[in-house]
N, C-alpha and C positions, 0 to 999 in steps of 0.2 A: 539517790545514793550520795555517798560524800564527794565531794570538788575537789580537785586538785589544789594541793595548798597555794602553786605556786601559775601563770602559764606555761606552758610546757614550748621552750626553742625546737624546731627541727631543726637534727641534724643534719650535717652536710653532706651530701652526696659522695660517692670517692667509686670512683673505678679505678677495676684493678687488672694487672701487668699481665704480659704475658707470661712473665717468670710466673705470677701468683695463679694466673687460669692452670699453666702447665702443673703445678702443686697438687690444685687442687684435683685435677683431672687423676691425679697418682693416687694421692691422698686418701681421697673425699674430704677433707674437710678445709677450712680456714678459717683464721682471725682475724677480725677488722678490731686493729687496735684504738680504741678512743674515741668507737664508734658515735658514742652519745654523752655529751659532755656533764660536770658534774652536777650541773643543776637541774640538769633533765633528772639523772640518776636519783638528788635526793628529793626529788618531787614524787619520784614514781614509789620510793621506798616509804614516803610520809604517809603518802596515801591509801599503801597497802597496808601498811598497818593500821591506818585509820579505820579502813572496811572491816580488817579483825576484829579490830576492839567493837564494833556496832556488834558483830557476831548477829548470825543469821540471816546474809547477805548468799544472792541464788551461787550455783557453782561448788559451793563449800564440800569437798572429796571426804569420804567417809570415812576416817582412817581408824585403823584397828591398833596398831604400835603406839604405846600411851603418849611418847612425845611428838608425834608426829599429829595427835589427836590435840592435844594444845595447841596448834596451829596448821591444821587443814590446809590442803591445797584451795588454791580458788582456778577452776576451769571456768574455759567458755568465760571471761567476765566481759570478753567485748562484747557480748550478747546485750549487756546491761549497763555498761560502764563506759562512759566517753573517753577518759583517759587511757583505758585499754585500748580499747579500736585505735585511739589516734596512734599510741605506740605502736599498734599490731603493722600499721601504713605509715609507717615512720618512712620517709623519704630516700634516708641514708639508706636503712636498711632494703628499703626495694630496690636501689640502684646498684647492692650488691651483689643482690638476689636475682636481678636481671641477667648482670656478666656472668654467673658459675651457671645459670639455670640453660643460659641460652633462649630466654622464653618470659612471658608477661607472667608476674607471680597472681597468682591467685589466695587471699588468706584464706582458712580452712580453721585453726586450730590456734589460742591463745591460753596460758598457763601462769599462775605464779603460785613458786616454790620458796616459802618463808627456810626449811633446813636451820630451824634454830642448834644449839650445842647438843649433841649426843646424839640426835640425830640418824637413822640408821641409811643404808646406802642403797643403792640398785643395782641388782641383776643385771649384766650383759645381757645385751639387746638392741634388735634394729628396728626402729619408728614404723617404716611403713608396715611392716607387720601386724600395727592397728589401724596404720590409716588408708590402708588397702589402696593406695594409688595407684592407676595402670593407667594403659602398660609403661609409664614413666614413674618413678621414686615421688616420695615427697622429698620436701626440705626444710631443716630446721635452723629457726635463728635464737640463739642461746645465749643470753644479756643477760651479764653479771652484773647485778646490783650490789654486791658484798665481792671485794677480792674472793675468787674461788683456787687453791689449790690443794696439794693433799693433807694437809694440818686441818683444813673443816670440809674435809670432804666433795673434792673438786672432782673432774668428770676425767676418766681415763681415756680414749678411744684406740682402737686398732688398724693404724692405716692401712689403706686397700681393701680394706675387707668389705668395701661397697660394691663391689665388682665381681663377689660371690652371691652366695642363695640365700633367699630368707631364712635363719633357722628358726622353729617355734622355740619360744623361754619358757613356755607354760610346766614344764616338767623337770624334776632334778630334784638334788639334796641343796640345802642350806648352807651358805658358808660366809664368810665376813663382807663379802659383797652380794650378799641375799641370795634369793632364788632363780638358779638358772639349771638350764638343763646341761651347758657346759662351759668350761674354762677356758678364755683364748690362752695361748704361753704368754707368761707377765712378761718376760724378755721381748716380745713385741708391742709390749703396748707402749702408749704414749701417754707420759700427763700433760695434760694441758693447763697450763698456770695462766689464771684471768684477773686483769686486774679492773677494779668496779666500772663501768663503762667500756670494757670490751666487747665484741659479740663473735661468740663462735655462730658459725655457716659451716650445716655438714648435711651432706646426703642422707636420705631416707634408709638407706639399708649398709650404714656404715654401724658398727659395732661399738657399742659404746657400754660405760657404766661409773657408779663412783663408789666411794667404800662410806664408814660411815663417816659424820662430823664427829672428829674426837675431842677438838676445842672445847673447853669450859667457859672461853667468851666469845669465839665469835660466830655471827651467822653465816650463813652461803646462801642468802636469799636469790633471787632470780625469775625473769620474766623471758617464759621461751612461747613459741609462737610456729608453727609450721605451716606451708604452703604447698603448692601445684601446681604445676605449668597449664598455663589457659591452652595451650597449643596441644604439649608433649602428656597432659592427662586427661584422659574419658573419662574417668570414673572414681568414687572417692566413697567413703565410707560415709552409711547412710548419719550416724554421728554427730559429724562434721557442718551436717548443714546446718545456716544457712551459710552460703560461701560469698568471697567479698573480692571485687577487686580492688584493686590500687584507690581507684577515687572513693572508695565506701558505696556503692554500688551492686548489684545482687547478679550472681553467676550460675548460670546451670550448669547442671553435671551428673552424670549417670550417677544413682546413688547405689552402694551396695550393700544389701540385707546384713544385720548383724552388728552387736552391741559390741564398742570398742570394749577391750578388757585391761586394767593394769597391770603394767609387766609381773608376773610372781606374784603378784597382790598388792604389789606397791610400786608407782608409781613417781621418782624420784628425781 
């Protein structure tokens, strides 16, 4: 497959405050502003689009929504792709993922989301719900390669709402943040404004979603990546294997029957 145009810097480790655990612990989520600096960023963005243009590279998500079919998700690429693994064990990002997890991350799950212009959005919805972690959440690390806000279709979430139940998304009506089975009140939610080397970190069963990209220029591309505590999880959705720790290293794990699904049909 293609090389990274560029080698890729790790970035640098950063623990975070007591102020930032107490947040997060309210929360569920936080941002590590700067997390990965800009030449990591446009090395990872060259290359992702490099793999598009070869087209017919493994991962490639089926999409039905016509623009969304112009540039397909790529899952799983660390499966295949060196510069994903190495991002997925990006240093910085497992040093973060240590402090809020309380626990040795384990990877499980890497994604990149091209969200070119028009763009359609996702469903409210909380991660572990596919990736069936127990009896501890997953967690996800959300690296914005493209500024993400609400002009191309940035990520909303619902603070606290990691500290309630799974809901299923699989059922409802249709509405400008796609398919879900219900609406949080907009007056609680949050936007979260990402600017290109950010990284949001949010709990597995924190409530999230974005609306569509309405921009006629810009993209909201992005490389998200979820984990599991080597300690705080047994078990993981059978999907997800093979599972990796920190050094790139293979990890067992109870596996659980059942084919991950995308939220509403779409995945975003």
């Amino acid at each position: 497959m293609a090389s990274a145009p560029n080698p890729l810097p790790t970035s640098a480790a950063s623990a975070l405050t007591t102020v930032e655990m107490a947040a997060y612990a309210r929360d569920g989520f936080h941002v590590a502003r700067g997390l990965v600096d800009p030449a990591r960023i446009d090395a990872l963005r060259a290359h992702f689009m490099a793999l598009h243009a070869l087209g017919g590279v493994p991962g490639r998500y089926d999409e039905s929504e016509r623009l969304l079919a112009q540039y397909p998700r790529m899952m799983q690429p660390h499966r295949w792709d060196d510069l994903a693994k190495r991002q997925m064990l990006d240093a910085g990002a497992i040093s973060v993922m240590r402090d809020l997890m309380q626990d040795e991350p384990v990877a499980v799950q890497s994604m990149f989301y091209y969200k070119q212009p028009g763009s359609e959005g996702q469903g409210f919805h909380q991660d572990n719900f596919y990736l069936k972690s127990r009896p501890s959440t997953c967690m996800a690390a959300w690296l914005a390669v493209d500024d993400a806000d609400a002009g191309n279709g940035g990520l909303y979430v619902l603070p606290g709402s990691h500290v309630g139940d799974i809901v299923c998304p699989e059922s409802g009506g249709v509405n400008e943040w796609g398919t879900i089975q219900w609406q949080p009140d907009p007056k609680k939610l949050v936007e979260v404004k990402l600017r290109s080397g950010d990284c949001l970190f949010f709990n597995g069963s924190l409530v999230h979603g974005s609306q569509k990209n309405e921009s006629t220029t810009r993209w909201r591309r992005s490389f998200i990546c979820h984990y599991i505590g080597r300690d705080r999880s047994d078990e993981v959705g059978e999907y997800y294997a093979p599972l990796f720790a920190t050094d790139g290293t293979p990890v067992t794990k109870r596996l659980v029957p059942g084919a991950a699904s995308p939220c509403g049909g779409r995945m975003l």
